[in-house]
TIPAVEX-36866 format. One record per residue (C-alpha): x, y, z. Coordinates in steps of 0.1 Angstrom, whole numbers. Layout:
% residues N
[[X Y Z]];
...
% end
This chain:
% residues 267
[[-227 213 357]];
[[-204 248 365]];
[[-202 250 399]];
[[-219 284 404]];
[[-199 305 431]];
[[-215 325 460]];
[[-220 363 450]];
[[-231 394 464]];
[[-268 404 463]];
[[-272 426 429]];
[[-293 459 431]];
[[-326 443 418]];
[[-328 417 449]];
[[-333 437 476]];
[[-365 434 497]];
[[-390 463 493]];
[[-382 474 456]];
[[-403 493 439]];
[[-421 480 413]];
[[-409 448 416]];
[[-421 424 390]];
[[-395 392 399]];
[[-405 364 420]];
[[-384 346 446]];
[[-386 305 451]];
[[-401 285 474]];
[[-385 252 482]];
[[-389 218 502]];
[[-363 199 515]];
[[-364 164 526]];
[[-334 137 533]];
[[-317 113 558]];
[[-302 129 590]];
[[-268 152 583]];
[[-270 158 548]];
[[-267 198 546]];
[[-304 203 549]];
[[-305 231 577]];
[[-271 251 564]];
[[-290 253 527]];
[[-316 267 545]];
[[-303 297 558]];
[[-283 302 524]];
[[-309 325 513]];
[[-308 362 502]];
[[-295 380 534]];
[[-305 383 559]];
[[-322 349 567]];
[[-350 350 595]];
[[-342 311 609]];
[[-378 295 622]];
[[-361 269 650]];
[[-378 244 667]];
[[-345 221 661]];
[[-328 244 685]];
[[-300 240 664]];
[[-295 269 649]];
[[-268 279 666]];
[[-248 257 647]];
[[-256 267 609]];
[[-231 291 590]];
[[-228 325 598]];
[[-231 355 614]];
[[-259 352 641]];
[[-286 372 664]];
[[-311 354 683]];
[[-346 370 682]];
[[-377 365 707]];
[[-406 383 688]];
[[-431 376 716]];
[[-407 397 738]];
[[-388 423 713]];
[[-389 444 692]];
[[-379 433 655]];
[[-345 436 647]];
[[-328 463 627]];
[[-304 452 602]];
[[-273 472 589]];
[[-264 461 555]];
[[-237 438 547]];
[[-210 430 572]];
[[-239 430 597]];
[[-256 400 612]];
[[-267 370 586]];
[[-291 346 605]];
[[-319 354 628]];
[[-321 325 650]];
[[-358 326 664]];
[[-364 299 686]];
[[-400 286 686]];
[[-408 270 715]];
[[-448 274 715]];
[[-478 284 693]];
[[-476 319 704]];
[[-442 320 688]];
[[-451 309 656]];
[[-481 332 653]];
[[-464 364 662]];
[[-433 356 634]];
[[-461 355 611]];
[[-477 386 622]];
[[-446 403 622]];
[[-437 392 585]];
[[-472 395 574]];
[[-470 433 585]];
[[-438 440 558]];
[[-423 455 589]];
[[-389 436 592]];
[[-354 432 574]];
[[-359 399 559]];
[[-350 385 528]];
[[-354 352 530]];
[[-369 325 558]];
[[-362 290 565]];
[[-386 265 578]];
[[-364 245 602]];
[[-382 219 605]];
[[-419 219 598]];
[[-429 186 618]];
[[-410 198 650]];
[[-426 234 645]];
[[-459 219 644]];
[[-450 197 668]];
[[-439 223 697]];
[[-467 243 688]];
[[-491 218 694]];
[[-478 205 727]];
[[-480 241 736]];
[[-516 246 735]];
[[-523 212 755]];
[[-515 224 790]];
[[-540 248 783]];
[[-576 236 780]];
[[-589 200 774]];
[[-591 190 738]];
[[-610 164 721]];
[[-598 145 691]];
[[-615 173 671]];
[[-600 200 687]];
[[-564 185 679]];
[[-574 179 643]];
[[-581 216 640]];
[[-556 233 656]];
[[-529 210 632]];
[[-546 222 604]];
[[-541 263 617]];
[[-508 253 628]];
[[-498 237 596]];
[[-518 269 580]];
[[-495 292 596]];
[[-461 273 587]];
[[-471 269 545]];
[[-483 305 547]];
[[-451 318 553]];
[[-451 312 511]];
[[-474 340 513]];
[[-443 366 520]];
[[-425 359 486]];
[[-460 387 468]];
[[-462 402 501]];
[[-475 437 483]];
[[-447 461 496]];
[[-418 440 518]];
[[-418 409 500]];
[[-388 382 508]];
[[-371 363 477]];
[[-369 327 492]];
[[-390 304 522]];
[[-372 269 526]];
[[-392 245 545]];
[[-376 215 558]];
[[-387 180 562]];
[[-373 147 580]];
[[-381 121 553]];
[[-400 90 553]];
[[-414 55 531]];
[[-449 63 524]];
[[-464 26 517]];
[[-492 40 494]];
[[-467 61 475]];
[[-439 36 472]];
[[-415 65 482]];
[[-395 83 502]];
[[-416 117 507]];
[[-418 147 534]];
[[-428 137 572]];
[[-456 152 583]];
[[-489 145 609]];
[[-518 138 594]];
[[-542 144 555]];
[[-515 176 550]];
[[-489 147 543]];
[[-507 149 510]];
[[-511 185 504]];
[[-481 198 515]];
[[-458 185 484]];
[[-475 204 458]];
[[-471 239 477]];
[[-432 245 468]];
[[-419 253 438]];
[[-393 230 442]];
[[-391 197 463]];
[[-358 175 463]];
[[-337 154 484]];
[[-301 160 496]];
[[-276 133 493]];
[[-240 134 497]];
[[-218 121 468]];
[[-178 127 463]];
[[-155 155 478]];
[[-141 185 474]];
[[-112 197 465]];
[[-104 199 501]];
[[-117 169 508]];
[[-149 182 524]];
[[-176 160 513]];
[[-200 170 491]];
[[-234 176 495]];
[[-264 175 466]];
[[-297 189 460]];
[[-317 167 439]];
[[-350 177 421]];
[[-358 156 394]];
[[-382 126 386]];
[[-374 96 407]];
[[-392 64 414]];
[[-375 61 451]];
[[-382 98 467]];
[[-407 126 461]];
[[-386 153 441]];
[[-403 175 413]];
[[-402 211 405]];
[[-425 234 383]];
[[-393 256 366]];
[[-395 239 334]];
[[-355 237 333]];
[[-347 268 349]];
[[-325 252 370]];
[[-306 218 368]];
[[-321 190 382]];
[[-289 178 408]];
[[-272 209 421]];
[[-240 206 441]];
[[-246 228 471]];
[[-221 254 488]];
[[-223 281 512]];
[[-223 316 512]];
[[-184 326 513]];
[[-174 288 525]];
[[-180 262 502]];
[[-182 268 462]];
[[-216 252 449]];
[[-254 262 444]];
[[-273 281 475]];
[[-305 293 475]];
[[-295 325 470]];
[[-276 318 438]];
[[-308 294 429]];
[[-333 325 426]];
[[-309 344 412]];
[[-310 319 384]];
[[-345 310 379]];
[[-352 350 376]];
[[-326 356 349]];
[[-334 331 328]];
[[-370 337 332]];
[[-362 374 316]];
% end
């Protein structure tokens, strides 16, 4: 394939457009440790509202804010040349609900979010809430499932009716499903089943040759394989093994340049 360079945002993707008839990408990300999965994450449209529970988002490309919304107010953004990432720790349940009341409201700059990861956001949530009150076994099993809820309905924002973002990247560690034969997503519980089917695109990262420069370099693979979960629904609107870049650093496929794709060839 062309490697497609990074480029600026064109007029039509811009959050809150009128009359916007375009729809942005959702996409799953699973692989081995250190394969790229967190900077592709945060390579969406910007700016990029990061959902942390890695607390390492400190360390992902660009230009950075760090937001508490159960403290402060949402952050105003300036355009271009202003911050990239919002790095948004999530430390507990109450966290994660009041991101998604904020984006639910269409009253933020975002436009796109990253998932980062979904197992260790569920996770912190969860461990949250048991100081709290005594739970039984049933008790746990429903709050993962409003947890998990919250997390996948982030999706939700890309036809949110008047501030809708273009991309939501949830990430997975990866793991060898015995039933499936496979490498798929890791994640607690029956949603390990359900989860796959709610991206439009699921693939692996693997890292294959160099650079010019002799950085290595890093892929995105989405087509059928027998040895990981991977699959999209864009009926060849993008290639099925991308080489991945960043935004202004590294020449290759983001997700920016990935919806910007999808919609044009969909015209």
């Amino acid at each position: 394939m062309t490697i497609q360079p990074y480029q600026a945002i064109p007029a039509g993707l811009a959050n809150g457009s009128p009359g916007r008839s375009a729809q942005g990408l959702s996409i799953g990300v699973h692989s081995d440790p250190k394969t790229g999965k967190s900077s592709l994450g945060v390579s969406g449209p910007r700016p990029c509202a990061l959902v942390d529970s890695e607390l390492a988002g400190k360390w992902v490309p660009g230009r950075q804010i760090t937001w508490d919304p159960t403290r402060q107010t949402v952050p105003a953004w300036g355009g271009p040349g202003d911050w990239e990432v919002c790095d948004i720790p999530v430390l507990s349940v109450d966290t994660l609900f009041a991101v998604q009341q904020v984006l639910a409201s269409g009253k933020h700059p975002f436009n796109s979010i990253s998932v980062d990861s979904v197992p260790a956001v569920a996770h912190r949530a969860m461990m949250s809430m048991a100081g709290r009150k005594k739970m039984e076994w049933d008790d746990w099993g429903q709050l993962l499932r409003d947890i998990l809820q919250a997390i996948v309905g982030f999706k939700d924002i890309l036809v949110h009716p008047t501030n809708p973002v273009w991309s939501v990247v949830y990430i997975f560690p990866t793991h060898y499903d015995r039933n499936a034969r496979k490498m798929r997503p890791y994640l607690q519980g029956q949603s390990a089943n359900l989860v796959p089917y709610q991206f439009d695109l699921l693939g692996t990262m693997y890292v294959a040759g160099t650079h010019p420069d002799g950085r290595p370099m890093h892929h995105l693979f989405t087509g059928p394989s027998t040895q990981w979960e991977t699959g999209d629904r864009l009926w060849g609107r993008l290639p099925s093994d991308l080489i991945i870049g960043h935004p202004g650093m590294v020449p290759g496929w983001t997700v920016e340049t990935m919806v910007e794709e999808a919609i044009r060839v969909s015209q």
